[in-house]
N, C-alpha and C positions, 0 to 999 in steps of 0.2 A: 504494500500500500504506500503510493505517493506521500510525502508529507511536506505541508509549504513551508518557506522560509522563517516565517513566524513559527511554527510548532515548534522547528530545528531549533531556534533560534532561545525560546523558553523551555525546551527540552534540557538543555545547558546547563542551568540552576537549578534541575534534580538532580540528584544520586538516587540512582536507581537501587544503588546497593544499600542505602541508609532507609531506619524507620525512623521519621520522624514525630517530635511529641503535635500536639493539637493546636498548637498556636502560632511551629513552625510551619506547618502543613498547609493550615489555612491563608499565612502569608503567599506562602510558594502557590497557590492555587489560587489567588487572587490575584498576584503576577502573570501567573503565565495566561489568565484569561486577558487575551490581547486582540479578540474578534472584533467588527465593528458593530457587533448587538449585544446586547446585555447577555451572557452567558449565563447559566443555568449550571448550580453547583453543587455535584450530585456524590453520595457516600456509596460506593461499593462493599458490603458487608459477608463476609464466605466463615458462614458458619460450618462450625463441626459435628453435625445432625446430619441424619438423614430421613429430608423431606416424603420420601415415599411412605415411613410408617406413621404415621396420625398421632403416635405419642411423640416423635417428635416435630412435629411441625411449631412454624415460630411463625404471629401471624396478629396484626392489632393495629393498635393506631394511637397515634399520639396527637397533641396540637404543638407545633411550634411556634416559640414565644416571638417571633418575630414574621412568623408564615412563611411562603416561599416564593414572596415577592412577582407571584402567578396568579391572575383573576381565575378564580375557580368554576367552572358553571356549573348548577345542580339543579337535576332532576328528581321532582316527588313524585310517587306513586303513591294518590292517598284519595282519600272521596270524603265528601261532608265535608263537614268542624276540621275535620284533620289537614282537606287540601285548605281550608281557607288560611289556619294556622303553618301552613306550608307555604304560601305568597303572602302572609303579613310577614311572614322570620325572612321574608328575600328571595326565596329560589328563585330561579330564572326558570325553571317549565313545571308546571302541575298539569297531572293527567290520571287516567285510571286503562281500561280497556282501548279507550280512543286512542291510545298510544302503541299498542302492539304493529298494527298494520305500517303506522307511518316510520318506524324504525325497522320492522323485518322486511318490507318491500321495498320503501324509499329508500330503505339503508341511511335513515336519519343518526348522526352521532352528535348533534352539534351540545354536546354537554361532558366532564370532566369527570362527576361523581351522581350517584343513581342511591336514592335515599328509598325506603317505601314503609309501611306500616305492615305489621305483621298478616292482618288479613287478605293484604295483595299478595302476600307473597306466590301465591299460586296462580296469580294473573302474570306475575314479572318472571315464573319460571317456565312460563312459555317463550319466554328470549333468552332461554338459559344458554342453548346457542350460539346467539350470538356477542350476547353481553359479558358469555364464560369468559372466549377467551380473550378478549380488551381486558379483560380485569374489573370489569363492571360491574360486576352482579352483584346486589348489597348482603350485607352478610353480619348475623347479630353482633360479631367478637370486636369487627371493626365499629359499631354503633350504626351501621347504616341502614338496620330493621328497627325499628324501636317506633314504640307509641310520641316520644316526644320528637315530633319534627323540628320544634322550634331550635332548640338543644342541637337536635345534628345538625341542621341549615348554619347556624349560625357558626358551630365547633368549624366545620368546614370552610366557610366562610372568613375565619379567623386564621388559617392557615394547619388546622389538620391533616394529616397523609396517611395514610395506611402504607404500611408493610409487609413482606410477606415473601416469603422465599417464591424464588423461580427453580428450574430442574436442574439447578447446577448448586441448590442450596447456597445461592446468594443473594441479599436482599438490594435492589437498588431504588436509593430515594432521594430527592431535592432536599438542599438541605438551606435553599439558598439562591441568591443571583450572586453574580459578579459585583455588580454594584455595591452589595452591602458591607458594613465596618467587617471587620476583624474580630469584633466585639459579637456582632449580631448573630453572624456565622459559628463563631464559639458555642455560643447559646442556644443556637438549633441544634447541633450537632451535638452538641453534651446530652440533650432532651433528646435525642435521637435515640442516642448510644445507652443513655440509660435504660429507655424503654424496652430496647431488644434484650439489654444484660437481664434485666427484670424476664421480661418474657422467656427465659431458660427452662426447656424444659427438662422434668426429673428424667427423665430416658437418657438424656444425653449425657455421653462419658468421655471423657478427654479436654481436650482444650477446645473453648466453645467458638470467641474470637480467633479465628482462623486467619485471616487478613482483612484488613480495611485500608481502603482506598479512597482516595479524595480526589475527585477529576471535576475541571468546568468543561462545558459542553464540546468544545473544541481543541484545550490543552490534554498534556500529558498528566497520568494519575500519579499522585505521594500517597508513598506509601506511610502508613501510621505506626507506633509502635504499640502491639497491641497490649504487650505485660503492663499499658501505663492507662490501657481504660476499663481493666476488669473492676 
């Protein structure tokens, strides 16, 4: 793979061979984001579980204290009192059944996160297909089935993320833009890295932070040192 002048160029200022602690990291990855767009600054997490058995899976959601600097869009699935309480909290689409056709045929996706109340659930898992596998489909652990809509629209809204291992049992999530302090980035990313330490499950034996990674959307990733954020 090609790589331009600029990557080569911030590539330079890592040592590929060093772990560094979190607040050299986050300099070095605030540097090398040198795009002309706001870069997007995402933690690569490779735990030591393995996701196929259910006891261990690692899987939830946090809010981050400074969000991830991304307007989020969200979709309710709710009827009554529930949708109205779903566009007073903010979302940006309330719907119930009317919504099935215009997403599985249109291939409508124009939304972020997919909220619903427990009674739809069996209306929303007729797009279990296709909202699987985007990562869509709301799910109790991350808070995205719940009677209180107002609580999730707004959690969301505030800058919430869900994570959740993919098949190579690593988590990957924004933790951030480019643009933000040094400060602010620390602060998501501590909230981040807590939440997964926390999230440990008892099945898992050995060392759990396996690697963490810190890359903006375009630069090269530093690596972190992991014995300093268990």
């Amino acid at each position: 793979m090609k790589r331009g002048k600029k990557y080569a160029e911030t590539a330079k200022l890592i040592d590929r061979a060093v772990q560094y602690d979190v607040a050299e990291a986050i300099s070095l990855v605030k540097k090398s984001a040198v795009a002309k767009f706001d870069e997007t600054i995402e933690a690569h997490i490779r735990l030591g579980v393995d996701g196929r058995h259910a006891d261990q899976q690692v899987r939830g959601a946090v809010v981050l204290p400074h969000g991830t600097g991304k307007t989020v869009r969200v979709l309710v699935f709710a009827k009554g009192d529930k949708a109205a309480e779903a566009q007073a909290a903010g979302a940006d689409y309330v719907g119930a059944e009317d919504l099935i056709p215009k997403i599985q045929n249109e291939n409508w996706f124009e939304f972020d996160v997919v909220v619903a109340t427990p009674d739809m659930m069996g209306v929303v898992g007729r797009l279990g297909r296709v909202l699987g596998p985007k990562g869509l489909m709301p799910n109790p652990k991350a808070g995205t089935v719940t009677m209180d809509v107002t609580k999730a629209v707004n959690d969301i809204k505030a800058g919430k993320i869900e994570y959740r291992l993919d098949k190579t049992n690593i988590i990957h999530v924004p933790v951030g833009k480019a643009s933000f302090t040094e400060e602010m980035l620390t602060d998501n990313f501590q909230t981040l890295i807590g939440a997964v330490i926390k999230a440990k499950p008892s099945a898992a034996k050995g060392q759990y932070l396996k690697s963490v990674t810190l890359a903006s959307t375009m630069g090269p990733g530093v690596k972190l040192n992991t014995a300093k954020l268990g």
